[in-house]
C-alpha positions in Angstrom: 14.6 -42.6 48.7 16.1 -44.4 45.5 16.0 -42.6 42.5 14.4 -44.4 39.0 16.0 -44.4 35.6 15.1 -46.0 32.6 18.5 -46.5 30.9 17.7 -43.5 28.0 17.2 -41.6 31.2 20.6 -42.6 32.3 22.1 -41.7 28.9 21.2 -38.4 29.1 23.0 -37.6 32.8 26.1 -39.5 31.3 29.4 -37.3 30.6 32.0 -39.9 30.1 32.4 -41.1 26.7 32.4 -44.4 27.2 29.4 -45.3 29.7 27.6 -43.4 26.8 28.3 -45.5 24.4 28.0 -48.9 26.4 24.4 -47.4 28.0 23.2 -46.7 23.8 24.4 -50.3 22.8 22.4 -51.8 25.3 19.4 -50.1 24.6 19.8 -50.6 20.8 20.9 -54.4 21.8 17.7 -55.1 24.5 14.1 -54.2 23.8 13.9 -55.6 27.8 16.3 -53.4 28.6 15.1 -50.2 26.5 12.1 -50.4 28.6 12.8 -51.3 32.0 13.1 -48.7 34.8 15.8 -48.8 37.5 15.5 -48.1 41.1 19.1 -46.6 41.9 20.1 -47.8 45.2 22.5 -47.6 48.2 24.4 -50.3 50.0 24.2 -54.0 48.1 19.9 -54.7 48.6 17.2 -53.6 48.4 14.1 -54.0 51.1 10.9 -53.7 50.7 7.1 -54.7 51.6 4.5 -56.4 49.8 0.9 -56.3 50.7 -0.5 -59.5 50.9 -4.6 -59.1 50.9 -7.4 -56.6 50.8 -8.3 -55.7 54.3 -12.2 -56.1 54.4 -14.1 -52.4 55.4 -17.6 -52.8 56.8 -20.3 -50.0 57.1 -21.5 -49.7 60.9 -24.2 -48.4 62.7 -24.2 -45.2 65.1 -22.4 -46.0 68.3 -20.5 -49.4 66.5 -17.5 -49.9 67.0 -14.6 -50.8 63.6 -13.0 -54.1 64.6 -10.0 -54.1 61.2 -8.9 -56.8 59.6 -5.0 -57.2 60.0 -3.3 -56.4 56.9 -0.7 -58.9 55.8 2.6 -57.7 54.7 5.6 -59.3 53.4 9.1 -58.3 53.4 11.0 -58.6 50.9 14.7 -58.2 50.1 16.6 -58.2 46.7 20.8 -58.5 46.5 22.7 -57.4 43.9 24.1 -59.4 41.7 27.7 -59.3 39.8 27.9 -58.9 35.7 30.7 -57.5 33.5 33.4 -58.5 31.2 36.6 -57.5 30.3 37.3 -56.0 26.8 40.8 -56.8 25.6 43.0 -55.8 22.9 46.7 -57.2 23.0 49.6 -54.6 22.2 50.6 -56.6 19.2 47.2 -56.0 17.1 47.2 -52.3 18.5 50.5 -52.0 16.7 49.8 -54.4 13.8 46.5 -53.8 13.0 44.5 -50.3 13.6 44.5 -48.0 16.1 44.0 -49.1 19.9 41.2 -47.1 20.6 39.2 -48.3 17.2 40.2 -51.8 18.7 39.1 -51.4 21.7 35.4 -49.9 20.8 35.3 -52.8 18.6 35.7 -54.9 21.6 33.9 -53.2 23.7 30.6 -53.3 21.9 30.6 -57.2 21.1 31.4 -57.6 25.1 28.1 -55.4 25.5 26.3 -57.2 23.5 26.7 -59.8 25.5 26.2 -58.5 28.3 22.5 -57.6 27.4 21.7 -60.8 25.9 22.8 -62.4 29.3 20.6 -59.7 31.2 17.6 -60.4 29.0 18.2 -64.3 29.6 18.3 -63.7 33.9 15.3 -61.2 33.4 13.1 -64.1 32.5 14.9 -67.4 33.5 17.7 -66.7 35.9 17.5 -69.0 38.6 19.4 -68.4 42.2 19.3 -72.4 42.2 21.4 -73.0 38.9 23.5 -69.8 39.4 23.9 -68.3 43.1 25.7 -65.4 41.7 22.9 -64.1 39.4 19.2 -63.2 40.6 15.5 -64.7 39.8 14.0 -64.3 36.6 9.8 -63.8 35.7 9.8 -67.6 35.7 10.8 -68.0 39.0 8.8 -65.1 40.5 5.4 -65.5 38.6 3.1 -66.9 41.3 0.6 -69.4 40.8 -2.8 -68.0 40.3 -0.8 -65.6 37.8 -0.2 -68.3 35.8 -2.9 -69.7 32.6 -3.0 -71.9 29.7 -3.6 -71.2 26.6 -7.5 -70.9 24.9 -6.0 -71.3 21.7 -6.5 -68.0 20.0 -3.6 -65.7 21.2 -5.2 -62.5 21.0 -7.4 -64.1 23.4 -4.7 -65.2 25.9 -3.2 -61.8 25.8 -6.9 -59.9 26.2 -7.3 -62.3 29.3 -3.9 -61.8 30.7 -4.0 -58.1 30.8 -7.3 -58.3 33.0 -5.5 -59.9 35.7 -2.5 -57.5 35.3 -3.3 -54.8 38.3 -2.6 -51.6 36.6 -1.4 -51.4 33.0 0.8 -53.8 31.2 4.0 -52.2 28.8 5.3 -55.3 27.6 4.2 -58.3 26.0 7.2 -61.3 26.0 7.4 -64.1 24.1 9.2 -65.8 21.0 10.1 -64.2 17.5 8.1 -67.6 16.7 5.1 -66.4 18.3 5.3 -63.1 17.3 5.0 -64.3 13.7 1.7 -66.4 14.7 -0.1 -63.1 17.2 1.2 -60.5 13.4 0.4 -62.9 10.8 -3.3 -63.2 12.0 -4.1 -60.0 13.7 -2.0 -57.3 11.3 -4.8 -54.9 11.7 -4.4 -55.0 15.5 -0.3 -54.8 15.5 1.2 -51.0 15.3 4.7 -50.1 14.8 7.0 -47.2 16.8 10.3 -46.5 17.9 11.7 -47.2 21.4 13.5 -44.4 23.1 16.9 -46.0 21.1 15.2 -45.4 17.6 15.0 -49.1 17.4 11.3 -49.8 15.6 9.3 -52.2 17.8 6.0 -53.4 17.3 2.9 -52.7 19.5 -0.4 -54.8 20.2 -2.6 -51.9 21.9 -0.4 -50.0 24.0 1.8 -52.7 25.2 5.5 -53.4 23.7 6.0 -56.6 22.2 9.3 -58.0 23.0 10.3 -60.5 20.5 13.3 -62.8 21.9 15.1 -65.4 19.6 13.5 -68.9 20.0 16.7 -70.2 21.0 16.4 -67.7 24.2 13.1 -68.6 25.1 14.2 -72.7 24.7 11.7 -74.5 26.4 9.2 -71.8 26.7 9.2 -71.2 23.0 5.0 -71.1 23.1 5.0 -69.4 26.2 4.3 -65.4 26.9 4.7 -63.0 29.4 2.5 -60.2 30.0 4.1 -57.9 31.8 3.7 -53.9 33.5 7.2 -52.4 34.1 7.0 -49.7 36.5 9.3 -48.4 39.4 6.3 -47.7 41.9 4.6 -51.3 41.4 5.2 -53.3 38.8 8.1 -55.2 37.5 12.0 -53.3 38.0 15.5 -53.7 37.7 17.6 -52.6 40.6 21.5 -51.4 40.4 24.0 -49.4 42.5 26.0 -46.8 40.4 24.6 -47.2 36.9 27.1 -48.8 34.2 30.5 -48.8 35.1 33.2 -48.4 32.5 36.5 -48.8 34.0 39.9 -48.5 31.5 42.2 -50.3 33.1 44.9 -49.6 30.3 47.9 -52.0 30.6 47.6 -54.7 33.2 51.1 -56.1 35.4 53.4 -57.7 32.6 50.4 -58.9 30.4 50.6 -57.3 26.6 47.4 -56.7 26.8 45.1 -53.7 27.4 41.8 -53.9 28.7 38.7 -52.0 29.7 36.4 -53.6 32.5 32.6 -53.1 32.5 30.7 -54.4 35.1 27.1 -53.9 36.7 25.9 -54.4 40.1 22.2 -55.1 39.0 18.9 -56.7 40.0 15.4 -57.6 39.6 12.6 -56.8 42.1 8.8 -57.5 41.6 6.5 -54.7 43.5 3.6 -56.4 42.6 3.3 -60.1 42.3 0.0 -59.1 39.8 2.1 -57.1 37.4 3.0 -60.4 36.0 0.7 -63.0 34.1 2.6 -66.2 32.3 0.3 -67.9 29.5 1.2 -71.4 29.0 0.9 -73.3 25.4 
């Protein structure tokens, strides 16, 4: 059985100094990632089965016999994919500048920075097709009849989406741009709170809005995702091992010392109704 961890979760079963602070910058960096539970596995996938349909169950008379409907499952199977980066700090501006190791946080945190800016990005547009070394964003994985236009009235849109969400959303994605149109016109319905980083988000009922920059959503600017994160049947990440931050000190000849963090990391959708994509 895979054990779940939301990254603050993680945080708090962290000794090494390091892998702390890496886990905190990415849940200060990522509202996505503040939120989203991880299933913990073995080996380099993850397998798993999807219910297709409602079997249909009939009342009978005495003596009757059941005759039940198959049930449709599909398998499933998500792979891990790759991401890290190396922080480095050459010996020269260790000895010039400031002390390694205040170098070297420096360094760290922009690298992890970027890091969660490129998760967020796969979480809702990777595509296996462009990139065969990441994983499948929402975009790719919404299905069809999970997908509406826009009535015109966002509060609307969202209302609608979260009847067609099978359970309860968290999240609500979508633009910094739209987030300005849904707060601007419905103050009264928008609260504010603190994700489990201390980083103040905003709330429409008891959903998370996640604002992205409108140069992150591109395309897909008008767009939103409605969305319920959950390890048992919603919307997950996957990773073997947690954050791994490896110093690798100095490296063969180079004058350069560096610190490696990588993730083996995923994406896997329990539920193809725990996501809803409304299209402007």
């Amino acid at each position: 059985m895979s054990l779940s961890l939301t990254l603050k979760e993680s945080l708090k079963l962290t000794t090494e100094t390091l892998q702390s602070g890496v886990i905190e910058i990415l849940g200060e960096e990522s509202k996505i990632l503040a939120l989203l539970p991880f299933k913990d596995i073995s080996g380099s996938g993850y397998s798993y089965n999807m219910q297709k349909n409602i079997p249909e169950v009939k009342f009978r008379a005495i003596g009757e016999s059941y005759d039940p409907q198959k049930i449709e499952i599909e398998n499933r199977v998500e792979t891990l994919a790759i991401l890290g980066d190396e922080a480095i700090v050459d010996t020269y501006q260790a000895q010039v500048f400031s002390d390694i190791n205040d170098l070297m946080a420096v360094e760290i945190s922009l690298r992890t920075k970027a890091l969660a800016n490129t998760y967020e990005k796969t979480f809702l547009f990777g595509d296996l097709e462009k990139d065969i070394h990441s994983f499948n964003g929402l975009s790719k994985r919404v299905i069809s009849k999970q997908v509406i236009q826009s009535m015109g009235v966002i509060t609307d849109d969202i209302d609608f989406a979260v009847d067609m969400i099978h359970g309860e959303p968290n999240a609500v994605i979508m633009s910094k741009s739209m987030r300005r149109t849904l707060t601007n016109n419905n103050r009264g319905l928008i609260t504010k709170a603190r994700n489990d980083f201390g980083v103040q988000v905003k709330q429409y009922g008891d959903m998370t809005i996640v604002d992205l920059d409108d140069e992150m959503m591109g395309d897909e600017v008008n767009n939103i995702y409605v969305v319920k994160l959950s390890e048992d049947s919603g919307v997950c990440g996957i990773q073997n091992g947690g954050i791994l931050v490896t110093p690798l000190g100095n490296v063969g000849t180079s004058p350069k010392v560096k610190t490696r963090i990588e993730w083996f990391t995923g994406l896997a959708v329990l539920d193809d109704r725990a996501i809803v994509k409304i299209i402007s």
